[in-house]
C-alpha atoms as an extended CHARMM CRD file, in Angstrom:
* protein
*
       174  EXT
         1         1  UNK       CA            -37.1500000000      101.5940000000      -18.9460000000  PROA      1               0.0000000000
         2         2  UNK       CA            -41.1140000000      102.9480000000      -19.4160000000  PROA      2               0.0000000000
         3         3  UNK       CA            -40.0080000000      106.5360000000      -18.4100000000  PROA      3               0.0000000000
         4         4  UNK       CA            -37.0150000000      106.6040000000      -21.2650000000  PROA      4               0.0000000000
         5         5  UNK       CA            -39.4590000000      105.2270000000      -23.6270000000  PROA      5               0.0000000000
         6         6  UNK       CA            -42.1220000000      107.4380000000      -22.8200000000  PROA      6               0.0000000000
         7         7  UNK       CA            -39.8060000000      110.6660000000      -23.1680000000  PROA      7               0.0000000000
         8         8  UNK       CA            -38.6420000000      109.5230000000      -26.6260000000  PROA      8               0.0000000000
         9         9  UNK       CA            -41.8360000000      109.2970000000      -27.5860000000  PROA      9               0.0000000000
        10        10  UNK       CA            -43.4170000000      112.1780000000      -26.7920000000  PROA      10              0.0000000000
        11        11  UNK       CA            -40.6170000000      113.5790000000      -28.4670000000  PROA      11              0.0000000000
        12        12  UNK       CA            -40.9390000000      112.2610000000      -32.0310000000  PROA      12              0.0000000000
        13        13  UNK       CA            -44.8610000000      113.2090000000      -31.4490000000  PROA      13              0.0000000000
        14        14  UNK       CA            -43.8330000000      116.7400000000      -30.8510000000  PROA      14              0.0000000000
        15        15  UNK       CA            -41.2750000000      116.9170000000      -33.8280000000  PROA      15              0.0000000000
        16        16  UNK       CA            -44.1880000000      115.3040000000      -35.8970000000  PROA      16              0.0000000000
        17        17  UNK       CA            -47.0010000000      117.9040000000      -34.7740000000  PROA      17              0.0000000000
        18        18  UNK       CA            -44.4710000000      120.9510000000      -35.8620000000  PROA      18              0.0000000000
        19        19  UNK       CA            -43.1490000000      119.8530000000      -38.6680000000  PROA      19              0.0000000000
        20        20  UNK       CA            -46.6090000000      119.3440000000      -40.1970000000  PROA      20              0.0000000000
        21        21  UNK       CA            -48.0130000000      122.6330000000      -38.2100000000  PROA      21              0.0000000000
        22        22  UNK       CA            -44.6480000000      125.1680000000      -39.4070000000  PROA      22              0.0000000000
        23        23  UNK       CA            -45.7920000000      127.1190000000      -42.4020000000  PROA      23              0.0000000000
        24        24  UNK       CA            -42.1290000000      126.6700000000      -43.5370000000  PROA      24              0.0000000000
        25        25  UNK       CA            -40.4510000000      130.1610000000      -45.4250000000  PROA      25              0.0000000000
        26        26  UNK       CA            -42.6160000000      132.1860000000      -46.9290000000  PROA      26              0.0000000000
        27        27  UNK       CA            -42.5980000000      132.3660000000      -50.8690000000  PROA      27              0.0000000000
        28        28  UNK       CA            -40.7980000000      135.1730000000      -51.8720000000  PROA      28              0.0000000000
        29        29  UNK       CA            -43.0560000000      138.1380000000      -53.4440000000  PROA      29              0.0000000000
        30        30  UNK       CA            -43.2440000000      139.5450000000      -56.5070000000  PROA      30              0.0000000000
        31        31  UNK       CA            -44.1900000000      143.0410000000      -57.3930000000  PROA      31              0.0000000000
        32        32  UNK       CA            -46.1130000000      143.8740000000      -60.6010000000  PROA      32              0.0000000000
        33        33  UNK       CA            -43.6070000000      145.5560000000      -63.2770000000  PROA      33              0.0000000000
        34        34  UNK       CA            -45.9900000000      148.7550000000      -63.7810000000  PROA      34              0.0000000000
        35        35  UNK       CA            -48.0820000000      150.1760000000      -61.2510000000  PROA      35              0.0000000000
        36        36  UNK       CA            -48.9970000000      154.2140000000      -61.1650000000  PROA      36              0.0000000000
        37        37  UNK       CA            -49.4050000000      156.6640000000      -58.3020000000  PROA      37              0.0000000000
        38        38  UNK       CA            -50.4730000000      160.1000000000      -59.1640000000  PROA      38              0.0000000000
        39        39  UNK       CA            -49.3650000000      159.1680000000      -62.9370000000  PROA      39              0.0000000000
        40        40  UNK       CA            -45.8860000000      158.2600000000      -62.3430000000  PROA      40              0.0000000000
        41        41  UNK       CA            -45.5080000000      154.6160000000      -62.9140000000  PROA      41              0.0000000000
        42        42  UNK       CA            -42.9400000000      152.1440000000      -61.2860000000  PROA      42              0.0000000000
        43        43  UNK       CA            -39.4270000000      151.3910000000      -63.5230000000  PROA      43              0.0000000000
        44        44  UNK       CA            -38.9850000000      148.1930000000      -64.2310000000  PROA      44              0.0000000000
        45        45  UNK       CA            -35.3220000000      148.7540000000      -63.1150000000  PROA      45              0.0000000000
        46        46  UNK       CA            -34.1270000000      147.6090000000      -59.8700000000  PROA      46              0.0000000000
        47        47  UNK       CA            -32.0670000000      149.7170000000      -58.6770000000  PROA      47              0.0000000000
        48        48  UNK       CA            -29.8940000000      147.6400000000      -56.2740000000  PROA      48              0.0000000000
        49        49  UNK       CA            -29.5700000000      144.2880000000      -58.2040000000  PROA      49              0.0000000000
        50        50  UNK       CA            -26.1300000000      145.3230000000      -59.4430000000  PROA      50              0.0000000000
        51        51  UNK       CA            -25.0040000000      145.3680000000      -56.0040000000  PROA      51              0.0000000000
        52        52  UNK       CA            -26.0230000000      141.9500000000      -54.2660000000  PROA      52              0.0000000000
        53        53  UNK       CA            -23.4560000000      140.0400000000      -52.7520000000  PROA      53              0.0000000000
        54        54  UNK       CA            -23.5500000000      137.0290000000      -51.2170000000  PROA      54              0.0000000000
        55        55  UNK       CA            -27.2440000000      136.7820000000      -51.7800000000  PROA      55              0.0000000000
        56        56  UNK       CA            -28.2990000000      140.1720000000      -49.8380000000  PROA      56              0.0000000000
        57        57  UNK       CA            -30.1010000000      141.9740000000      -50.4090000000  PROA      57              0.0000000000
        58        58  UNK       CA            -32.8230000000      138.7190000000      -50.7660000000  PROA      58              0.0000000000
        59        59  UNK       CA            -35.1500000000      138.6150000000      -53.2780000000  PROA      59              0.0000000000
        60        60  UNK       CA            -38.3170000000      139.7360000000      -51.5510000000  PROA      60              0.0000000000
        61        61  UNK       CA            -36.5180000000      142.9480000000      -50.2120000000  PROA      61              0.0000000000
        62        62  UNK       CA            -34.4740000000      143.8080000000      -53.2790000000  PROA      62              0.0000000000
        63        63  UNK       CA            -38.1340000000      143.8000000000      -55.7290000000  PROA      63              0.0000000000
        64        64  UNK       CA            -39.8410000000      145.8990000000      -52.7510000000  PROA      64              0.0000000000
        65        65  UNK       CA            -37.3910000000      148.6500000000      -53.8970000000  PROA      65              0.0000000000
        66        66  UNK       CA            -39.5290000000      151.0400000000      -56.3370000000  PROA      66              0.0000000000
        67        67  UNK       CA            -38.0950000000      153.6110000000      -58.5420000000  PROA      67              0.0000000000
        68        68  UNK       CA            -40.6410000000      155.9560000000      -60.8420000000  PROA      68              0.0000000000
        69        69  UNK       CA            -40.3700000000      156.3430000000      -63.9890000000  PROA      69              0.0000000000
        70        70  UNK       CA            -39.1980000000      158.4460000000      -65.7290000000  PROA      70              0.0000000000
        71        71  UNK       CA            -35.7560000000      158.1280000000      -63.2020000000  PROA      71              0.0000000000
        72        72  UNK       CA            -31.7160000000      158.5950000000      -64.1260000000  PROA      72              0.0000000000
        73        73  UNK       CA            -29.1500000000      157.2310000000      -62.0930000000  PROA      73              0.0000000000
        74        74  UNK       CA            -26.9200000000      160.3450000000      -61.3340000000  PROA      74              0.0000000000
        75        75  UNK       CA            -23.9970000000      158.6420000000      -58.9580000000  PROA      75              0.0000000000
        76        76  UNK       CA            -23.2250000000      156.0740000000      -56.3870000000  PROA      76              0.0000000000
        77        77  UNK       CA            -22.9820000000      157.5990000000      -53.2820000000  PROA      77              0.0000000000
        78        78  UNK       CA            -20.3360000000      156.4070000000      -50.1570000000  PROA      78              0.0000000000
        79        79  UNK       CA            -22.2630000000      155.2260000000      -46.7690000000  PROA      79              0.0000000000
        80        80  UNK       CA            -19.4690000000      154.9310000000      -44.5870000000  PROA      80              0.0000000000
        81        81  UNK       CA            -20.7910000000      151.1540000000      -44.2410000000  PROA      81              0.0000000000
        82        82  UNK       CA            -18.9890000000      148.8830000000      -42.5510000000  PROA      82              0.0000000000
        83        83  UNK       CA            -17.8890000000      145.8760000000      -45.0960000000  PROA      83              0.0000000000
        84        84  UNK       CA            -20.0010000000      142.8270000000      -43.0060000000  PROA      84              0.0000000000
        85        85  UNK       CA            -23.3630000000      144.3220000000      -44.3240000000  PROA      85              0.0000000000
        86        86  UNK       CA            -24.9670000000      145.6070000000      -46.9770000000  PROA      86              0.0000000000
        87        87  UNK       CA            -25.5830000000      149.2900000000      -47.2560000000  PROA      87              0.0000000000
        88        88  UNK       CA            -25.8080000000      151.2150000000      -50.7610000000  PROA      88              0.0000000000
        89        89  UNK       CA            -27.0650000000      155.0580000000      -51.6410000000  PROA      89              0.0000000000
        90        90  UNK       CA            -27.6600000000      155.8080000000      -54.7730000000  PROA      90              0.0000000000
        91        91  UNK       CA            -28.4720000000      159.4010000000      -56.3990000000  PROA      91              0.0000000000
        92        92  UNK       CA            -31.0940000000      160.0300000000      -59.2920000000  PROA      92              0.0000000000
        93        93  UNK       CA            -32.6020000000      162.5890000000      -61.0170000000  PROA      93              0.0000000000
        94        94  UNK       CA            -36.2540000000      162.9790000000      -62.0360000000  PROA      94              0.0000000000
        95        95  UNK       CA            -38.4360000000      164.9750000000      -64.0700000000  PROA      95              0.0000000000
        96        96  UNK       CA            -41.2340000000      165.1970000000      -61.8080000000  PROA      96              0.0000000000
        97        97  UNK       CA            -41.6960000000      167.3880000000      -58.7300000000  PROA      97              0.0000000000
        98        98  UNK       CA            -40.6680000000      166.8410000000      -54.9780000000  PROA      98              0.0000000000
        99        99  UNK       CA            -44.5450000000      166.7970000000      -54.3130000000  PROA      99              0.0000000000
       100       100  UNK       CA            -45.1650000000      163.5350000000      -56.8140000000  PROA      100             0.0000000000
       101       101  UNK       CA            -42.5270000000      161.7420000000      -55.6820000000  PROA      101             0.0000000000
       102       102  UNK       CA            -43.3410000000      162.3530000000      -52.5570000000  PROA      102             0.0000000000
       103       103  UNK       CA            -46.5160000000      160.6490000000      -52.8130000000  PROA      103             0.0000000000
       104       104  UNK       CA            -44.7350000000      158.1560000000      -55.3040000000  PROA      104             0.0000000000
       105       105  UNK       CA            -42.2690000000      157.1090000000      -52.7180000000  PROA      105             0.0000000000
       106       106  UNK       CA            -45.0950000000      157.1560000000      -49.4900000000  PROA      106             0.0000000000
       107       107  UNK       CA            -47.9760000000      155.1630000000      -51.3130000000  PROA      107             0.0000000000
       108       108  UNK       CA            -45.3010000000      152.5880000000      -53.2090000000  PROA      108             0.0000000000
       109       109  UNK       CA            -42.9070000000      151.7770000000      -50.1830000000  PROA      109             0.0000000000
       110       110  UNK       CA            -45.8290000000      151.2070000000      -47.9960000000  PROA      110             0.0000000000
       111       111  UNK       CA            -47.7860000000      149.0130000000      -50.6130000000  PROA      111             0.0000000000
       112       112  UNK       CA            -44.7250000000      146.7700000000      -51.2280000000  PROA      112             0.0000000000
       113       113  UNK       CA            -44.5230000000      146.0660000000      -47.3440000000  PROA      113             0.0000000000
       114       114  UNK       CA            -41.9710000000      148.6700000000      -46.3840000000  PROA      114             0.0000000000
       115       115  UNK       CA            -43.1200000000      150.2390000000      -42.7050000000  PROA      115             0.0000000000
       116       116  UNK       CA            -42.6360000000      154.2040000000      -42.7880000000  PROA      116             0.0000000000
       117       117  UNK       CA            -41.9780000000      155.0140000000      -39.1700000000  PROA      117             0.0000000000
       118       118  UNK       CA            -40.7230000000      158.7030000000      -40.1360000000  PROA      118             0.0000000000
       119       119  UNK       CA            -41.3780000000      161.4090000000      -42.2390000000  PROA      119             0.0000000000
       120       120  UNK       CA            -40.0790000000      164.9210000000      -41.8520000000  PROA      120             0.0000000000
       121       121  UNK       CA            -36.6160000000      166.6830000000      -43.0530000000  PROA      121             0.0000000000
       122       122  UNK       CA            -33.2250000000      165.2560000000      -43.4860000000  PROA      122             0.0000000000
       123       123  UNK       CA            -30.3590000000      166.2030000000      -41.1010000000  PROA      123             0.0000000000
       124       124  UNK       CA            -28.2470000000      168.7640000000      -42.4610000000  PROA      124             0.0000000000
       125       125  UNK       CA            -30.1990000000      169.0070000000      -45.7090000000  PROA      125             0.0000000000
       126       126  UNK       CA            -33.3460000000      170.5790000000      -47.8380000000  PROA      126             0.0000000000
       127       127  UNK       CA            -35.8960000000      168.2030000000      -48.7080000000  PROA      127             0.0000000000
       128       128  UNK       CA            -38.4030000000      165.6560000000      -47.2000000000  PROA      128             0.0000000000
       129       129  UNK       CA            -36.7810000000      162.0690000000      -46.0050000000  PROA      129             0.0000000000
       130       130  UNK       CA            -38.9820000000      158.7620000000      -45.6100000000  PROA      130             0.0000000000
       131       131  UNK       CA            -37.4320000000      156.1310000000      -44.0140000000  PROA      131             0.0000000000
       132       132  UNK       CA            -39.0210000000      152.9690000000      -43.9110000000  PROA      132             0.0000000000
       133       133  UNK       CA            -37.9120000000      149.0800000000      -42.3430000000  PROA      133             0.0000000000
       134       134  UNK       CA            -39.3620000000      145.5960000000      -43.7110000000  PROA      134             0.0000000000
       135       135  UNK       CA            -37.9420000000      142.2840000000      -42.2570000000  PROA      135             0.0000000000
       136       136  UNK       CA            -36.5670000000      139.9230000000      -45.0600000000  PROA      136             0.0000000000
       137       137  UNK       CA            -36.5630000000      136.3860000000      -45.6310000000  PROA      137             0.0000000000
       138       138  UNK       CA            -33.2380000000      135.9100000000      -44.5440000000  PROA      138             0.0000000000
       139       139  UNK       CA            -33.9500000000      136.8170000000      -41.2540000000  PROA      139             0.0000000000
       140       140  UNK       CA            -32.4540000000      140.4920000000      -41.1390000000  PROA      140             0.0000000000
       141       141  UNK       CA            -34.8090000000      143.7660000000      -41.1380000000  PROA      141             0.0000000000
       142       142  UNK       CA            -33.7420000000      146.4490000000      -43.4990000000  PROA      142             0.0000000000
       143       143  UNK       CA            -34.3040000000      150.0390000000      -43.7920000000  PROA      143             0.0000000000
       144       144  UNK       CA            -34.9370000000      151.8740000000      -46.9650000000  PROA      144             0.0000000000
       145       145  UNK       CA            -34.5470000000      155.3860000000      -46.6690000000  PROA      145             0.0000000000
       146       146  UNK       CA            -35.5250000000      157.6980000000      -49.5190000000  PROA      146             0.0000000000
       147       147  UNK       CA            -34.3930000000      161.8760000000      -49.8180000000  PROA      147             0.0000000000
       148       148  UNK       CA            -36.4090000000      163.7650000000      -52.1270000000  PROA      148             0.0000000000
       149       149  UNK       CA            -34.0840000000      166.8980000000      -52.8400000000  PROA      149             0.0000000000
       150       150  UNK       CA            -36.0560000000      170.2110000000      -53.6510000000  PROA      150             0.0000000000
       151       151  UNK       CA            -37.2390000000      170.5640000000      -56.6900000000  PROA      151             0.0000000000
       152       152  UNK       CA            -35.1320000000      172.9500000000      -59.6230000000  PROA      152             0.0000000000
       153       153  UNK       CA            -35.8660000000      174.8200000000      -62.6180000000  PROA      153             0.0000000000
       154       154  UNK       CA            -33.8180000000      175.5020000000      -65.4490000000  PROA      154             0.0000000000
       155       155  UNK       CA            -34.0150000000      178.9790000000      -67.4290000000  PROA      155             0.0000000000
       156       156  UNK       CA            -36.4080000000      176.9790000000      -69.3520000000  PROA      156             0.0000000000
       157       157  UNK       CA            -38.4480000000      176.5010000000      -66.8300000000  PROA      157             0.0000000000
       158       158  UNK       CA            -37.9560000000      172.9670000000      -67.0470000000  PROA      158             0.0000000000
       159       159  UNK       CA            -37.9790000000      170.8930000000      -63.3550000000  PROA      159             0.0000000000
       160       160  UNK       CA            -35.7560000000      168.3270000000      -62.4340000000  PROA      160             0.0000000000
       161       161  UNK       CA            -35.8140000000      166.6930000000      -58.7410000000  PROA      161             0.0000000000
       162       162  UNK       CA            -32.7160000000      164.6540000000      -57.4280000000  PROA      162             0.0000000000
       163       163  UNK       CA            -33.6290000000      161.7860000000      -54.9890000000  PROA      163             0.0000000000
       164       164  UNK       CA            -31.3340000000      159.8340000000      -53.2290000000  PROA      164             0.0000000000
       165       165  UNK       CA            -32.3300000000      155.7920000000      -52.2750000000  PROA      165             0.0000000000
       166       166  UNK       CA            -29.8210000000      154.1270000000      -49.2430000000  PROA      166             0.0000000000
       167       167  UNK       CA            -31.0590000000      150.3810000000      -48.2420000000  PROA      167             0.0000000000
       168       168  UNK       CA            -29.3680000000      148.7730000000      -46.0410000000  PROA      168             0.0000000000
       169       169  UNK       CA            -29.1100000000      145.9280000000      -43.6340000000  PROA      169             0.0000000000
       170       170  UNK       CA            -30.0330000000      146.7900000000      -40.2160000000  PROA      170             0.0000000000
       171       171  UNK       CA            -27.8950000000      146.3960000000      -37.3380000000  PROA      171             0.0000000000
       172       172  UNK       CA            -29.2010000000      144.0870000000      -34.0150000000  PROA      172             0.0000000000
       173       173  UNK       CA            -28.9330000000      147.4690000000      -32.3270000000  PROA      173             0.0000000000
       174       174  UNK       CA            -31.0750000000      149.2180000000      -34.3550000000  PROA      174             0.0000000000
């Protein structure tokens, strides 16, 4: 009768000691409206808030998605995701050169939390690709990945820079 005893106490001690010790979720984080790398500032915009479902992307992964400003969405672009996840490209088109938002994209993924673990050129395309991965409150990691197209000029002269955004829930395999 002790031993029983013993074991169910020791167990409500244990449950005790976590529950008070277990920093419980973290808060989610917010990201100031306006920040500025290499005078681009971020758009207040978020660019993938149209396209939550179900709650996902959460909240602290879904405001660590930066866009600069001046930015214009040019099209929604297929993934080839399957329908259990989220996964969403989208195309814009800047004023600013490849070179600024290539620093735009580098310095404001990594200061809102996103880890860059490559840099170099897309697969079967011109330009310079960052992709990045940041684990989210809901217990997923997701990857950001970010295309910044070669920069054009108009007869003008005038530039324009396309730049394509794909976030998406990682797979267990990935």
């Amino acid at each position: 009768m002790i031993v029983p005893l013993c074991a169910v106490g020791m167990l409500v001690l244990f449950i005790g000691i976590n529950s008070i010790d277990s920093p419980g979720r973290p808060p989610a984080t917010t990201i100031p409206a306006l920040s500025s790398t290499l005078g681009l500032t971020v758009s207040p915009v978020n660019p993938f808030e149209p396209l939550i479902v179900s709650g996902e992307p959460p909240p602290d992964v879904l405001n660590s998605v930066v866009l600069p400003s001046p930015s214009t969405q040019v099209a929604s672009l297929p993934t080839g995701a399957s329908p259990s996840s989220f996964d969403a490209s989208l195309l814009y088109s800047s004023p600013s050169s490849q070179g600024a938002l290539y620093s735009f994209f580098h310095t404001e993924m990594a200061g809102h939390g996103w880890r860059i673990f490559s840099v170099g050129t897309p697969v079967n395309q011109k330009g310079i690709e960052i992709l990045a991965q940041k684990s989210g409150t809901d217990g997923w990691f997701w990857e950001e990945g970010v295309i910044i197209h070669p920069t054009k000029f108009s007869p003008s002269s005038t530039q324009s820079t396309r730049f394509t955004i794909r976030l998406y829930q990682a797979s267990q395999d990935s």
